[in-house]
matplotlib code that plots the C-alpha trace (Angstrom):
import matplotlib.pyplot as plt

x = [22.2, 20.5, 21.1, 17.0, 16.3, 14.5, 13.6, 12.2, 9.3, 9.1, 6.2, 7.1, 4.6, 4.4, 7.1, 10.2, 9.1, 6.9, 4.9, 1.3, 0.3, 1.8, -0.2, -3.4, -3.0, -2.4, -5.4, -7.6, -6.2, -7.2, -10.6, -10.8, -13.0, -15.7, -15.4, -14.6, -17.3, -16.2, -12.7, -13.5, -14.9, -11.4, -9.4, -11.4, -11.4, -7.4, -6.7, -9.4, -7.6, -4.0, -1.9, -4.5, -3.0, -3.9, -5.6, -8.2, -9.2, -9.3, -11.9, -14.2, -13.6, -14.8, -17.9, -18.6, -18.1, -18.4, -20.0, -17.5, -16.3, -14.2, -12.5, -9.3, -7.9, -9.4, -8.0, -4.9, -5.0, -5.9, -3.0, -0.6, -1.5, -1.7, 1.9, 3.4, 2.1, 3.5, 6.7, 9.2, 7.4, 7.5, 11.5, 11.7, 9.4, 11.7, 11.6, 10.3, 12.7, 15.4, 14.2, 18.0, 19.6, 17.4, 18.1, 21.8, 22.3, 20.1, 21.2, 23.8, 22.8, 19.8, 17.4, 15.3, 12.1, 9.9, 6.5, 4.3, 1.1, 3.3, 3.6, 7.0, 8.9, 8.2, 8.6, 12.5, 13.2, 12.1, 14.2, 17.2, 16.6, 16.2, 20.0, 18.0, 17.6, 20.7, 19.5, 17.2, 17.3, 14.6, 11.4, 8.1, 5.1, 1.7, 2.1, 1.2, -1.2, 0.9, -0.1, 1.0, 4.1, 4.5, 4.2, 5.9, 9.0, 8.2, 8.4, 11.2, 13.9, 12.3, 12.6, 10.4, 7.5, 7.1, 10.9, 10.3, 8.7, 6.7, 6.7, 3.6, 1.5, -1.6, -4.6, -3.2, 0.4, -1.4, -3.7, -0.5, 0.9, -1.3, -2.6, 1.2, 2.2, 4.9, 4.7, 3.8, 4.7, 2.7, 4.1, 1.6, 3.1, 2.0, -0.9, -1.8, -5.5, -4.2, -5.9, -4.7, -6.8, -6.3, -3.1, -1.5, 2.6, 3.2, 6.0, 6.0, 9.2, 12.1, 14.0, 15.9, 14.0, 17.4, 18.4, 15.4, 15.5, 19.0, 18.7, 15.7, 17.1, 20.5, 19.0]
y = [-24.2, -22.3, -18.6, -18.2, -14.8, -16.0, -15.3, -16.6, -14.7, -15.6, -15.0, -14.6, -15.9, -19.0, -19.8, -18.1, -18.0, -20.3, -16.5, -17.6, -18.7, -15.1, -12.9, -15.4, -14.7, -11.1, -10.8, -12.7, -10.1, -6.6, -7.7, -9.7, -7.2, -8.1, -12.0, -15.4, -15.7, -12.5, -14.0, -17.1, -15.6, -13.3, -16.3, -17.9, -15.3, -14.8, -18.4, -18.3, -15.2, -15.6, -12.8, -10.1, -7.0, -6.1, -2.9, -5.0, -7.3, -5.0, -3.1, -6.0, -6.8, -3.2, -3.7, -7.3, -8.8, -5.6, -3.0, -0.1, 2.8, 1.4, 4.8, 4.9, 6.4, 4.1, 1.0, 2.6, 3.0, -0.7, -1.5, 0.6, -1.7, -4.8, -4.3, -3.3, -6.8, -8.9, -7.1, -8.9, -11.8, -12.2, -11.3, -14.1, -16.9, -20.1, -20.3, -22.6, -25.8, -25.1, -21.8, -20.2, -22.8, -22.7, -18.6, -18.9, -21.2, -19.7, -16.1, -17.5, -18.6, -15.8, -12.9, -13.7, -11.1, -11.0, -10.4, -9.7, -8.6, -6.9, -3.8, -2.4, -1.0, -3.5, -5.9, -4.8, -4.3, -8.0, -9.0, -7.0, -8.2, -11.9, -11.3, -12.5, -9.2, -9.6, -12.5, -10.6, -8.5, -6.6, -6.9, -5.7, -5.2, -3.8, -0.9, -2.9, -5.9, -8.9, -9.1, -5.9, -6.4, -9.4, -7.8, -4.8, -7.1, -9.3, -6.1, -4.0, -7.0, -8.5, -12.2, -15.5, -15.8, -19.2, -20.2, -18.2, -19.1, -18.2, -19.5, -19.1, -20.4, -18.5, -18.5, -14.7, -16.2, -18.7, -16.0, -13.8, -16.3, -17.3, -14.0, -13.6, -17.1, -17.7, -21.1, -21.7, -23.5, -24.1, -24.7, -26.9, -28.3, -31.5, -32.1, -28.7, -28.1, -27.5, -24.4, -25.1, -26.1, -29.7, -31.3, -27.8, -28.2, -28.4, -29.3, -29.1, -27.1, -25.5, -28.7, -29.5, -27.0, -25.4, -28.6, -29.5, -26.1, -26.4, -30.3, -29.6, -25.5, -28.3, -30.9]
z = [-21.4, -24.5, -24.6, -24.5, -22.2, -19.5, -16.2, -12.8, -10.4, -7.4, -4.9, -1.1, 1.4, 1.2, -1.5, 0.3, 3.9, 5.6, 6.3, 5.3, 9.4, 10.5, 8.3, 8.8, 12.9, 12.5, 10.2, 12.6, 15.6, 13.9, 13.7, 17.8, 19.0, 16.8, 18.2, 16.8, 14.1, 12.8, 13.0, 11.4, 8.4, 8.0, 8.2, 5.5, 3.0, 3.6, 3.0, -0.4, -1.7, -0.9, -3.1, -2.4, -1.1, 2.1, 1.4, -0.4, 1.7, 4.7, 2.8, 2.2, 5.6, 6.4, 3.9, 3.8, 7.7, 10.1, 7.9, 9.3, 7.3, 3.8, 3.3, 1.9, 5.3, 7.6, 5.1, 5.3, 9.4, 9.6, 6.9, 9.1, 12.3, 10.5, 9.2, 12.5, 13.5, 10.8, 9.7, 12.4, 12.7, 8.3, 9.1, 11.3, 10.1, 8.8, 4.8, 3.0, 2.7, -0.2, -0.9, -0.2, -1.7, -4.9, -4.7, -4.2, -7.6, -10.0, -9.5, -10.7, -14.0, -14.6, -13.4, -10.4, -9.5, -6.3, -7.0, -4.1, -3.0, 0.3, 0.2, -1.4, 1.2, 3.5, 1.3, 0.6, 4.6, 5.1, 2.1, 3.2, 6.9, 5.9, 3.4, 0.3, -1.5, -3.2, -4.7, -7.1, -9.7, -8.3, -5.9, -6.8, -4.4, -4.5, -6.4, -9.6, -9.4, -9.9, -14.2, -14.3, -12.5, -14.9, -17.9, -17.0, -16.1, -19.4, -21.8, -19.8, -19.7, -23.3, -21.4, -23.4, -21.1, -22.3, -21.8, -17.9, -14.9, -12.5, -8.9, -6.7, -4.0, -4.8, -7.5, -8.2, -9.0, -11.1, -13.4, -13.4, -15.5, -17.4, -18.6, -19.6, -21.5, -18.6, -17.1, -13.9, -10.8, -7.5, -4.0, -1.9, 1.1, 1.9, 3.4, 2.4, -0.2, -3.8, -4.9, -8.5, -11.3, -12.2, -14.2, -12.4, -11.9, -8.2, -6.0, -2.2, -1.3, -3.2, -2.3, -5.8, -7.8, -9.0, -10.0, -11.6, -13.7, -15.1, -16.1, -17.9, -19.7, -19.9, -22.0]

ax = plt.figure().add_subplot(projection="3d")
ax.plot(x, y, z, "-o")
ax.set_aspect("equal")
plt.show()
């Protein structure tokens, strides 16, 4: 394998655990009293903006669907409740296919990040909980937006973006990376809508992708 610095940054819905559904339903519940229409359009703009933070959309849920307050402490209430939801059920969703065993080889062989649109403490107790926080070098939430967090990571650790990658299920993963030169690589489980702009790099799991990796750093 060449001595390149490089690195690998993983998203975690949706990449790691099978978490998308959870945080869809749990979405869809904080806003039940304003009925299923209401409801509908929540689930639609969470699945078309997958690695938003929470706060965000919450607030144009606020402005946009049921024209209630937007304040920062009413976002932050509706956070609060929305993460008391989702927390245990993230901790115990089932991960996507190979995603351990892809973890457990290549930290190995090089850094692995998390970077997230969850919240960061959170984000750590559902690592630690799930025994995959070891795995990484570190984990990075929603303190930063995820370019940030990229290039923060990029600079700090002086990695090749364009010998790293990127690992994402979400249009945000997919701008992350390419505002940074990293190269990038979607999840889409099958059956699943590609969100990714044509001739993107996909693969359906983490079945093999360690594998993959250190045949093609090998050759």
């Amino acid at each position: 394998m060449t001595q390149i610095s490089r690195a690998i940054f993983f998203d975690f819905d949706g990449v790691i655990a099978d978490s998308v559904d959870v945080k869809t339903a749990a979405f869809c519940a904080l806003y039940e009293e304003h009925g299923p229409e209401i409801m509908a359009k929540v689930e639609t703009y969470h699945l078309a903006n997958l690695g938003m933070t929470r706060f965000q959309k919450i607030a144009y849920f606020q402005r946009e669907f049921v024209a209630g307050p937007s304040d920062e402490q009413t976002i932050a209430v509706l956070a609060a409740r929305f993460g008391t939801q989702v927390k245990h059920r993230v901790i115990a969703a089932a991960e996507i296919p190979g995603a351990r065993a892809a973890l457990e080889v290549l930290s190995e062989r090089l850094p692995l990040f998390v970077v997230s649109a969850t919240p960061d403490e959170e984000l750590h107790e559902i690592l630690r909980a799930r025994d995959i926080l070891r795995f990484f070098t570190s984990a990075h939430g929603a303190r930063r937006g995820k370019v940030e967090t990229l290039a923060h990571l990029l600079a700090t650790h002086r990695f090749d973006p364009s010998a790293s990658i990127m690992v994402g299920d979400a249009m945000a993963d997919f701008h992350a990376a390419a505002k940074n030169g990293v190269r990038f690589v979607g999840v889409v489980a099958e059956g699943q809508r590609n969100p990714f702009p044509p001739g993107t790099e996909t693969i359906p799991h983490l079945v093999g992708f360690a594998d993959d990796c250190l045949a093609e750093w090998a050759a």
